[in-house]
C-alpha positions in Angstrom: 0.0 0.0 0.0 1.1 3.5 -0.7 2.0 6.0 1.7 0.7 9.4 1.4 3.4 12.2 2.6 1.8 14.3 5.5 -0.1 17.4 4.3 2.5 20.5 5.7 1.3 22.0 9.1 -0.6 25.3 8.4 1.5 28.3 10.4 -0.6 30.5 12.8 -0.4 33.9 12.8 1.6 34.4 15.3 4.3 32.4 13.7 3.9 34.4 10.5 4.3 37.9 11.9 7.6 36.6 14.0 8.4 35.2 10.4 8.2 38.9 9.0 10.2 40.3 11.5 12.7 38.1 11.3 13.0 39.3 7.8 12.4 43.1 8.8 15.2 43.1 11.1 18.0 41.1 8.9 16.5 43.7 5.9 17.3 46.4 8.3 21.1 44.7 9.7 22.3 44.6 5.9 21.0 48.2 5.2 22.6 49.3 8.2 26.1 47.5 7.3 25.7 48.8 3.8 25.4 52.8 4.9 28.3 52.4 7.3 30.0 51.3 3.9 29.4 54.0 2.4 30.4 56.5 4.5 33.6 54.7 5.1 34.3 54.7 1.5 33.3 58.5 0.7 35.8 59.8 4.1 38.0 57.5 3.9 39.1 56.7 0.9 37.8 60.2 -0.7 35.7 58.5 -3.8 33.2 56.6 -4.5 33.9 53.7 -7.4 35.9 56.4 -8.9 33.1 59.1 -9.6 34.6 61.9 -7.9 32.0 62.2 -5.0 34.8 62.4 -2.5 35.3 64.5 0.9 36.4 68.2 0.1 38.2 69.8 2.2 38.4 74.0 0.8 39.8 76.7 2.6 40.3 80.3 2.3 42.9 83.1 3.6 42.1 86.9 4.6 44.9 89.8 5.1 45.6 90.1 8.6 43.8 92.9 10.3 45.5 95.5 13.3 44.0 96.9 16.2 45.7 99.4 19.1 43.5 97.8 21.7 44.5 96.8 25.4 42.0 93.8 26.1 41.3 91.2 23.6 37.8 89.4 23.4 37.8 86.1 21.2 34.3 83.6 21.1 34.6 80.6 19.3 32.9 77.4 18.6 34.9 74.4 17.0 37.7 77.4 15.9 41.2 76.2 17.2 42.7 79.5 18.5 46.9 80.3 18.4 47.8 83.1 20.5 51.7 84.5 20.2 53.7 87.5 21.4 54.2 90.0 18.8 57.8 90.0 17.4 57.7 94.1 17.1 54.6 97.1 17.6 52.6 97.7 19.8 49.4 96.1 17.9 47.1 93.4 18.1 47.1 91.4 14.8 44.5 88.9 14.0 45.2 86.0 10.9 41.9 84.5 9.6 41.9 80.9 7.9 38.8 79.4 7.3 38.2 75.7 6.8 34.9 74.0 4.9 34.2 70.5 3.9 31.6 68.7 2.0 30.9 66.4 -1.1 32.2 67.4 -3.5 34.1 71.0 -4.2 30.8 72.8 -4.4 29.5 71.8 -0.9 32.7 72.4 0.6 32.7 75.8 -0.8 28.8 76.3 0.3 30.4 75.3 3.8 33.4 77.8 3.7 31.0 80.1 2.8 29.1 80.0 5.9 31.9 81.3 8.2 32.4 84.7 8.9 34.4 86.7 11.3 33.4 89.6 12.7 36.0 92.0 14.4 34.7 94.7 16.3 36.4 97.4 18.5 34.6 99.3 21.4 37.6 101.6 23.3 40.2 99.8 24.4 38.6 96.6 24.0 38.7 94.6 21.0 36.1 91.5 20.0 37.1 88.8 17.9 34.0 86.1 17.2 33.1 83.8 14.5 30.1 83.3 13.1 28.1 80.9 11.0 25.1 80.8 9.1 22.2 78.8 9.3 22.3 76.0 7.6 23.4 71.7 7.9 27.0 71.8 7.3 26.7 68.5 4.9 25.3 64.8 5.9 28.8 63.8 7.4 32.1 65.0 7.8 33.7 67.3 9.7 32.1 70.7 10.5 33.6 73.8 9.2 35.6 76.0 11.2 38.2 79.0 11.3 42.0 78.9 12.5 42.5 81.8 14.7 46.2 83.1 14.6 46.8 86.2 16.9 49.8 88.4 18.0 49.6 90.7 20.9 51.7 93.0 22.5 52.8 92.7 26.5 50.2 93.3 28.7 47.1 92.8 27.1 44.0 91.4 29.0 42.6 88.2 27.5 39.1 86.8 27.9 39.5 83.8 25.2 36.7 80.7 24.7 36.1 78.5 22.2 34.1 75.0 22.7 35.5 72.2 20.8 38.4 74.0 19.3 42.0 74.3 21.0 44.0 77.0 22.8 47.3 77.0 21.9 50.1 80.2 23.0 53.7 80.9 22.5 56.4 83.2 24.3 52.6 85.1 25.9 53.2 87.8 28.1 49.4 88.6 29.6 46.9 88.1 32.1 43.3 86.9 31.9 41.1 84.2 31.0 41.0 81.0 28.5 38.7 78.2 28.2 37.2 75.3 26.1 35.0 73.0 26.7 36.7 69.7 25.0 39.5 71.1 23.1 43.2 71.1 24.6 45.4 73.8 26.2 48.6 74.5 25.6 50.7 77.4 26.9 54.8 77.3 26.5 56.9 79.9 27.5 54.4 82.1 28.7 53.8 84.0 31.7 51.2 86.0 33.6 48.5 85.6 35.3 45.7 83.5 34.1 42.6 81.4 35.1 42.6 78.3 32.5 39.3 75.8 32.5 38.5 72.8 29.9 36.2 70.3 30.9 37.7 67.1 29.0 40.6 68.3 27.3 43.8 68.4 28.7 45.9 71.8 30.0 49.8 72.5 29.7 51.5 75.1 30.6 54.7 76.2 31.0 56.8 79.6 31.8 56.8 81.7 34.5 53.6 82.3 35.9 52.5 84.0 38.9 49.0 83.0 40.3 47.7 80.8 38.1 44.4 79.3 38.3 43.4 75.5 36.0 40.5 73.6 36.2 39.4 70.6 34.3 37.1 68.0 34.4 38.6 64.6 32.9 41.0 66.1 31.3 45.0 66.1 33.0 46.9 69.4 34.2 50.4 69.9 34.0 52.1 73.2 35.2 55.9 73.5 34.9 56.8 76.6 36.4 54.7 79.1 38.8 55.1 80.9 41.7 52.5 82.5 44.1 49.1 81.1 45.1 48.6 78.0 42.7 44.9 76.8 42.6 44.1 73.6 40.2 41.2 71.0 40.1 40.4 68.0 38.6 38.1 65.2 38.9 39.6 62.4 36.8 42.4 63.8 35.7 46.2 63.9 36.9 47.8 66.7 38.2 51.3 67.7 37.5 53.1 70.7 39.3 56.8 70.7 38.2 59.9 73.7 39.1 57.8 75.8 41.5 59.3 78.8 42.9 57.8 79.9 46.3 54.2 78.6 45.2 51.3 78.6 48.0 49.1 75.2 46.8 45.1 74.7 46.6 44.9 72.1 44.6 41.9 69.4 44.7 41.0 66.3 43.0 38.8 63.3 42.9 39.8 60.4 41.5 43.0 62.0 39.3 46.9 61.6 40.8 48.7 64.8 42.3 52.6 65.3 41.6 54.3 68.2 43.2 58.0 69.4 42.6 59.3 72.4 44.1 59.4 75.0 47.0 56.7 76.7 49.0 56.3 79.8 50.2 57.5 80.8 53.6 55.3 81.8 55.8 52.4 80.3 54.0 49.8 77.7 54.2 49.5 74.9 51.9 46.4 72.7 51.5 46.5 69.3 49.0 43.1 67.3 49.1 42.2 63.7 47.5 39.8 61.2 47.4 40.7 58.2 45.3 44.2 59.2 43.9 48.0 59.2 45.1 49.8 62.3 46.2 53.0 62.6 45.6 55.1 65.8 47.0 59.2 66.3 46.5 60.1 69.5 48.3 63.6 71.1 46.7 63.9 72.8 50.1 62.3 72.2 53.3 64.3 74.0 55.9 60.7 75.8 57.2 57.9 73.2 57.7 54.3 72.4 59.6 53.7 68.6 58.2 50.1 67.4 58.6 49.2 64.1 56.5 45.9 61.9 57.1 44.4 59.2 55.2 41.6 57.2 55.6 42.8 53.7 54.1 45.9 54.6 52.1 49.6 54.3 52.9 52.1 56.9 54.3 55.4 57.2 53.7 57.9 60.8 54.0 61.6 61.0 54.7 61.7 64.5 56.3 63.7 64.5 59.5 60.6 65.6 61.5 60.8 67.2 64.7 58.3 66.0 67.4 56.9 63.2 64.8 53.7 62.3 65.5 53.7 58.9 63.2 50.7 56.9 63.5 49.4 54.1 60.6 46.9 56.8 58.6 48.4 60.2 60.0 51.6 62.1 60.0 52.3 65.1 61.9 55.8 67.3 62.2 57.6 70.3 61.8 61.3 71.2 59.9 62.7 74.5 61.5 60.6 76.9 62.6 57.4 75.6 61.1 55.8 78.8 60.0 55.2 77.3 56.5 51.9 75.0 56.9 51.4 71.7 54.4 48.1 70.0 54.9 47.8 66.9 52.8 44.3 65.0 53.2 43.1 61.3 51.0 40.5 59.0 51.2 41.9 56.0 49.8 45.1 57.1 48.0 48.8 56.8 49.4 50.8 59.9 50.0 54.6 60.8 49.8 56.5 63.8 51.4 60.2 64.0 50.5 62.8 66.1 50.3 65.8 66.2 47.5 
């Protein structure tokens, strides 16, 4: 006797719409793999299949502009700023580079073409601030932008900010303010003094400066050279004081390291708090010193010849000479170390 195959099992509808959107989702995997394809191959690689759609980049020059101004007022958004001392004069001179990108030539040009800087001077006070249109500036890519190059005499007041873009000086003789949001900082040979914030970038500065203030968020601070009252916090990132000269400390951080090199001032008081990160201070001279060192579960360790030591397992406590000159070091859970060379 023949045997008759069994008649397929009819699918619910249930089954069917799980079916479906099985198919949806792998439709909507490949579609995604094949756009990241294609922007990989049109910033990348700069063409697509050889048709000249490629990632422009287009940039345009102006003649430099002076101004006999005493302050100087920059605003910026993803504009990298350059800041240098002027060689000779007694004039502030502003360089204008402007940066667009797109598709194709065309786009990038439509791109340049909605940055504009607008210098404006009100007294003594000249304003330096880029502007841009309204507009997308293209479906990917990089966003257009302006390279700031500026030379000032001594002695000019700064109030500088820019969000994405970086700060970057040379040889800087002023006082005043710079900040950015997540672009970098970097000072070298400079001098003055100035209050420098970025939340995740990272600061650098070296010179000779008197007072300064940093503040960051994530991002690291290094300082080589400074004198006076030193303030600088962080909350992840590390801290670096190198070659200070009769500096007074306030320095803070969370969860960042703190390195300190140098002298204090005499007669001063010191303060060095941490929660969750080392602290690590080399004194080049320590004739004058009030020691006080506390942790709560971190390790203590100095190799000052203190005189009447109080040495327990989480606190330190003694004085070098007279003592007039205070150093307060606090953690939580990071290990501290006092020396001196």
């Amino acid at each position: 006797m023949m045997q008759t195959e069994p008649s397929p099992r009819p699918t619910t509808p249930d089954e069917d719409n799980e079916r479906h959107g099985q198919m949806r989702r792998w439709g909507g995997l490949l579609l995604l793999v094949g756009v990241v394809w294609l922007v990989f191959e049109l910033t990348s690689r700069g063409s697509l299949f050889g048709l000249g759609l490629g990632f422009v980049e287009r940039s345009a020059d102006a003649p430099a502009q002076h101004f006999a101004a005493t302050r100087l007022v920059v605003r910026g958004a993803s504009d990298n700023i350059s800041l240098e001392r002027a060689d000779t004069g007694d004039k502030i001179t502003v360089a204008v580079l402007r940066h667009g990108f797109g598709w194709n030539a065309d786009a990038a040009g439509a791109a340049l073409g909605r940055l504009d800087v607008k210098m404006t001077q009100s007294g003594d006070t000249l304003s330096v601030e880029v502007q841009r249109a309204g507009g997308l500036p293209g479906f990917i890519g990089r966003a257009p932008y302006v390279d700031l190059r500026i030379s000032l005499p001594d002695g000019v007041a700064l109030d500088v900010q820019t969000v994405s873009g970086d700060i970057r000086a040379a040889g800087l003789r002023a006082d005043g303010s710079l900040s950015t949001t997540s672009g970098d900082i970097d000072l070298t040979d400079s001098s003055g003094a100035l209050q420098v914030s970025s939340t995740s970038g990272d600061v650098q500065m070296s010179g000779t400066f008197a007072g300064p203030q940093v503040q960051t968020v994530s991002g690291g601070i290094r300082l080589d050279g400074a004198s006076g009252l030193l303030r600088a916090r962080s909350i992840s990132g590390n801290i670096a004081l190198r070659d200070l000269h009769d500096a007074q400390l306030d320095l803070e951080s969370t969860s960042g390291d703190i390195a300190v090199n140098g002298t204090l001032a005499n007669g001063r008081e010191s303060t060095i708090s941490n929660i969750s990160g080392d602290v690590q201070v080399r004194l080049s001279r320590a004739a004058d010193l009030q020691l006080a060192v506390s942790t709560v579960s971190g390790n203590l360790t100095s190799d000052l010849d203190l005189r009447d030591a109080q040495r327990e397992r989480r606190s330190l406590r003694g004085s070098v000479g007279p003592g007039q000159t205070t150093l307060t070091i606090s953690t939580s859970s990071g290990d501290v170390e006092v020396s001196g060379k």
